[in-house]
C-alpha positions in Angstrom: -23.7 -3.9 -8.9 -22.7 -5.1 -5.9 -22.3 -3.7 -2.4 -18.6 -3.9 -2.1 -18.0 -2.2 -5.2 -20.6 0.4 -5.1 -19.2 1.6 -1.8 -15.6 1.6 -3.1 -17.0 3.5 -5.8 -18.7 6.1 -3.2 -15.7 6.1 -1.1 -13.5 6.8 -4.6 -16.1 9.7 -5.2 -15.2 11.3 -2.0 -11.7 10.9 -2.7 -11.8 12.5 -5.9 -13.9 15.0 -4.6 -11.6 15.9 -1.5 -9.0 16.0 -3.8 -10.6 18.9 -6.4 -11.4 20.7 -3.4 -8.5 21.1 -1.7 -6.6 22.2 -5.0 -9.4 24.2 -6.3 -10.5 26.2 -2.6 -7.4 24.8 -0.3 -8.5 22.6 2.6 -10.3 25.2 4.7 -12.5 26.1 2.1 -13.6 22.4 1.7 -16.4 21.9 4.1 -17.7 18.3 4.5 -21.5 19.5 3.2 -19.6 20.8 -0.6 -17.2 17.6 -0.8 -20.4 15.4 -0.5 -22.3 17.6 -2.7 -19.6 16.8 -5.4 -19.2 13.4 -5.1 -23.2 13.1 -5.1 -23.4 11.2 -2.1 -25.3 12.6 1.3 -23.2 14.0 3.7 -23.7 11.4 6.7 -22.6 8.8 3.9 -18.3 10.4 4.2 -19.2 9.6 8.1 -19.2 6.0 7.5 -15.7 6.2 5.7 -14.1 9.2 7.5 -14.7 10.0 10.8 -14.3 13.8 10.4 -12.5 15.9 7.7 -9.2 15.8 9.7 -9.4 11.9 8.9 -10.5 12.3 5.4 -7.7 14.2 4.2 -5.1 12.1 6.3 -6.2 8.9 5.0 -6.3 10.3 1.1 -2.7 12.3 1.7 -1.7 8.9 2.5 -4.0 7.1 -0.2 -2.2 9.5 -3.4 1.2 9.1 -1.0 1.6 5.5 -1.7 0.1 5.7 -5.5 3.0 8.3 -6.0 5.5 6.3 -4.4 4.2 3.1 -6.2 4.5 4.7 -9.3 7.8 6.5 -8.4 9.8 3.7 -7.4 8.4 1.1 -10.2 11.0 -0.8 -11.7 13.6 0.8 -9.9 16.6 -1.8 -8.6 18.8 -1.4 -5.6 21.6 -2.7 -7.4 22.1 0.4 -9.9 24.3 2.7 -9.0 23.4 5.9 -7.5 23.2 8.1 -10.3 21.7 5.8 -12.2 18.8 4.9 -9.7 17.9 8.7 -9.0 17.7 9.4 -12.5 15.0 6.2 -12.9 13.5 7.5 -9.4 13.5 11.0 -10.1 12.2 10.7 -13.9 9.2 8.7 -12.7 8.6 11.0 -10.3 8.5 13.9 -13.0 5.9 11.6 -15.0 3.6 11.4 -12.4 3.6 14.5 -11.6 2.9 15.6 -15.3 0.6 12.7 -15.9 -1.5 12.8 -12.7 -1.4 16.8 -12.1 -4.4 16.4 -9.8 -2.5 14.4 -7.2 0.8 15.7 -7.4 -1.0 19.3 -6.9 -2.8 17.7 -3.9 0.4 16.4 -2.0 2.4 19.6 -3.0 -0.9 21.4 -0.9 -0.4 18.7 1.5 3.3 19.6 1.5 3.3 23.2 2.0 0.5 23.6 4.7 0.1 22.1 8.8 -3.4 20.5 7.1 -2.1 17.3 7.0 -1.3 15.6 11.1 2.2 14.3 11.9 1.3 10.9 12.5 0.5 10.8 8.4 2.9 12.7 7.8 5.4 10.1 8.9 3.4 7.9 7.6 4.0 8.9 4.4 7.7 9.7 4.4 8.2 5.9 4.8 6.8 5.6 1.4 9.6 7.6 0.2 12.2 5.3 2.1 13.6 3.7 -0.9 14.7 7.5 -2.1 16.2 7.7 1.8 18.0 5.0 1.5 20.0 5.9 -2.1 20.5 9.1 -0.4 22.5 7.4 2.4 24.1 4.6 0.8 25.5 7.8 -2.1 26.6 9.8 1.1 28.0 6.6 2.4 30.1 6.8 -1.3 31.3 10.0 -1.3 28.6 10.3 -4.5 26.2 12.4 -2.7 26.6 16.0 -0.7 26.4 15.0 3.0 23.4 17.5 4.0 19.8 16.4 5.5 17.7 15.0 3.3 15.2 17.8 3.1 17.9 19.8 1.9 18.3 17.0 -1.2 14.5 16.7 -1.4 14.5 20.4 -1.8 17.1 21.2 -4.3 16.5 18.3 -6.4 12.8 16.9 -6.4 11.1 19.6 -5.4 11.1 22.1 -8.1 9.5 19.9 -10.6 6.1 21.2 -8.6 7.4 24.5 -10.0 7.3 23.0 -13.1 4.5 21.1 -13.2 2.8 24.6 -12.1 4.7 26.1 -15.0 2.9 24.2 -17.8 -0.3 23.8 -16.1 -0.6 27.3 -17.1 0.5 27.1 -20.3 3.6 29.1 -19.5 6.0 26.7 -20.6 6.2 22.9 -22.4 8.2 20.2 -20.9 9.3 18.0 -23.8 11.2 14.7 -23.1 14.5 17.2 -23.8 13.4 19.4 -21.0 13.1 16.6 -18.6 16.4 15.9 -19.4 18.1 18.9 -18.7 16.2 19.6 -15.4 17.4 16.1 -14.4 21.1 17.0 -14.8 20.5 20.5 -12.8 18.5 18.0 -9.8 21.8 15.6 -10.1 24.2 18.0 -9.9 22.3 20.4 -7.4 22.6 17.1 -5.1 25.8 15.7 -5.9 29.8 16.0 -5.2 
């Protein structure tokens, strides 16, 4: 094995690890010592990726950031109409977040406490810029209710976390029919 790739697969170990952590214990309860421990690695090895814990959780919020973006904006076209390219954006969206439960818990953490600095932060709402920019160019249309776009973010891609939460307990299935029907309540909770 070489160097290169048996560091990436150290670093990826941490990541993981981080990542089971913070969902598992939140971020507090993720001391540096426990997420080496898990990824079987000593602890001065996360030093030479991450210069503290602050940096290690930054740089995998913005690590699973772009992976949900990439994943959430794949084979979507600016051309489509507006309707048409949310429902492609915001059905990927719910497929990742049902396929990779893991991440998506980790950014809804991410989303819901300060853990995460501002500086990432921003940095990863310009992964999210081509969701932005349908937003604007529906509002620009008359398509799309002329609010901030936290208030769309909120009332129609946000509570597929609720979701997601909802049948990683077992509480409730969401076939391809269900998907279907909470995409028509996020459209119209968002549109004209």
């Amino acid at each position: 094995m070489s160097a290169v790739s048996k560091s990436q697969k150290k670093r990826e170990a941490l990541v993981r690890a981080t990542i089971k952590l913070v969902n598992n214990n939140g971020f507090h309860a993720a001391p540096m010592s426990r997420i080496a421990k898990m990824a079987e690695v000593s602890p001065g090895t996360i030093y030479l990726y991450f210069e503290n814990k602050q940096d290690l959780v930054n740089q995998v919020y913005i690590e699973v950031k772009a992976s949900f973006t990439n994943f959430a904006f794949k084979d979507y076209e600016e051309h489509l109409s507006v309707e048409k390219g949310f429902e492609m954006i915001w059905k990927n969206i719910a497929e990742f977040k049902l396929k990779d439960m893991e991440e998506a818990m980790f950014l809804s953490q991410c989303d819901n406490t300060p853990m995460i600095d501002e500086a990432s932060r921003k940095e990863g709402l310009k992964h999210l810029q081509p969701l932005l920019d349908l937003w604007i160019r529906g509002q620009n249309e008359g398509i799309i209710k002329n609010v901030s776009p936290y208030m769309l973010y909120a009332f129609s891609i946000y509570p597929m976390a609720f979701l997601m939460n909802v049948q990683q307990r077992e509480l409730y299935e969401l076939s391809s029919k269900h998907i279907d029907e909470a995409f028509k309540m996020a459209w119209n909770s968002i549109k004209i």
